[in-house]
N, C-alpha and C positions, 0 to 999 in steps of 0.2 A: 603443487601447482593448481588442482583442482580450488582448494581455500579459496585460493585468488583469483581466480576464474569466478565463482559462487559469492564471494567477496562485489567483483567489480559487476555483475549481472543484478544482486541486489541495490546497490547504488544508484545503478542508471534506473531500473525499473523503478523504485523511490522517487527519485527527480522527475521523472517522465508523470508519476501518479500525481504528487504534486503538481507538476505542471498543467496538467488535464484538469485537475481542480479549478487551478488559480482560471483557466481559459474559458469551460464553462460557466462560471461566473461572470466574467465579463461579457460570454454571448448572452448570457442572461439576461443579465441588464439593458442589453444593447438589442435585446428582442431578436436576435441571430439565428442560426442552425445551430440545435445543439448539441451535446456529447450526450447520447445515452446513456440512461443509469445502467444498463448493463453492461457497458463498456467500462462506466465509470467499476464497476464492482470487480469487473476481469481483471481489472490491472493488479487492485487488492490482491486477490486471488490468486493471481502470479506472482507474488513476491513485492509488492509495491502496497500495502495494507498501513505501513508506518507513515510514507508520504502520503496516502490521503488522507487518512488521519488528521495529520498536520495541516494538509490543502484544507480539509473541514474545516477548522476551525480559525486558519490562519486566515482564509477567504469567507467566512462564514458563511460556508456553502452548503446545502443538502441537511441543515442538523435541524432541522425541523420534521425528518422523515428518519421516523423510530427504527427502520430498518438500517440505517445509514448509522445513527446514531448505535444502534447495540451491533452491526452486523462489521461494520469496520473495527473497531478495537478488539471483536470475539477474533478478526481474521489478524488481526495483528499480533492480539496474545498466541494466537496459534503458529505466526511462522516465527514469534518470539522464541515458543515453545521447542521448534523443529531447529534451529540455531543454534539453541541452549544444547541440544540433544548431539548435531553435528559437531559443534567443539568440544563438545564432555568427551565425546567418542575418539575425537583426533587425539584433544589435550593428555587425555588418560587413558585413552587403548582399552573405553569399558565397550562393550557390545562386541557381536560376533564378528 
């Protein structure tokens, strides 16, 4: 039960990152109130690092700022890495 609990958590955080992407953006444009970049970085942070990702580049947002550009995909290889690690452990009963 937990998988799918950690399953459906990283989902929603994804769509939500993405979605904070695609929105800042448009307040952009539109000269609006916006989403702070360290909002925008928390979400990453929490588990949402593959939907901004994708909000990056899908909204071609923030990839002019090198931090954005190397600090997203370091945090996405990393909860890549933490995933990889959780299913090895379930799938194959390695770790303590």
């Amino acid at each position: 039960m937990t998988g799918k609990i950690l399953l459906a958590y990283l989902v929603i955080i994804n769509l939500i990152a993405f979605f904070i992407y695609g929105l800042d953006k448009k307040r952009a444009k539109e000269h609006a109130w916006r989403i702070s970049e360290k909002a925008l970085f928390l979400v990453a942070i929490l588990g949402g690092a593959f939907g901004a990702m994708v909000g990056m580049y899908a909204f071609h947002h923030k990839t002019k700022h090198w931090y954005f550009r190397l600090g997203i995909p370091l945090l996405a290889a990393a909860w890549a890495v933490l995933i990889w690690l959780a299913v090895r452990d379930h799938w194959f009963g390695i770790g303590g």
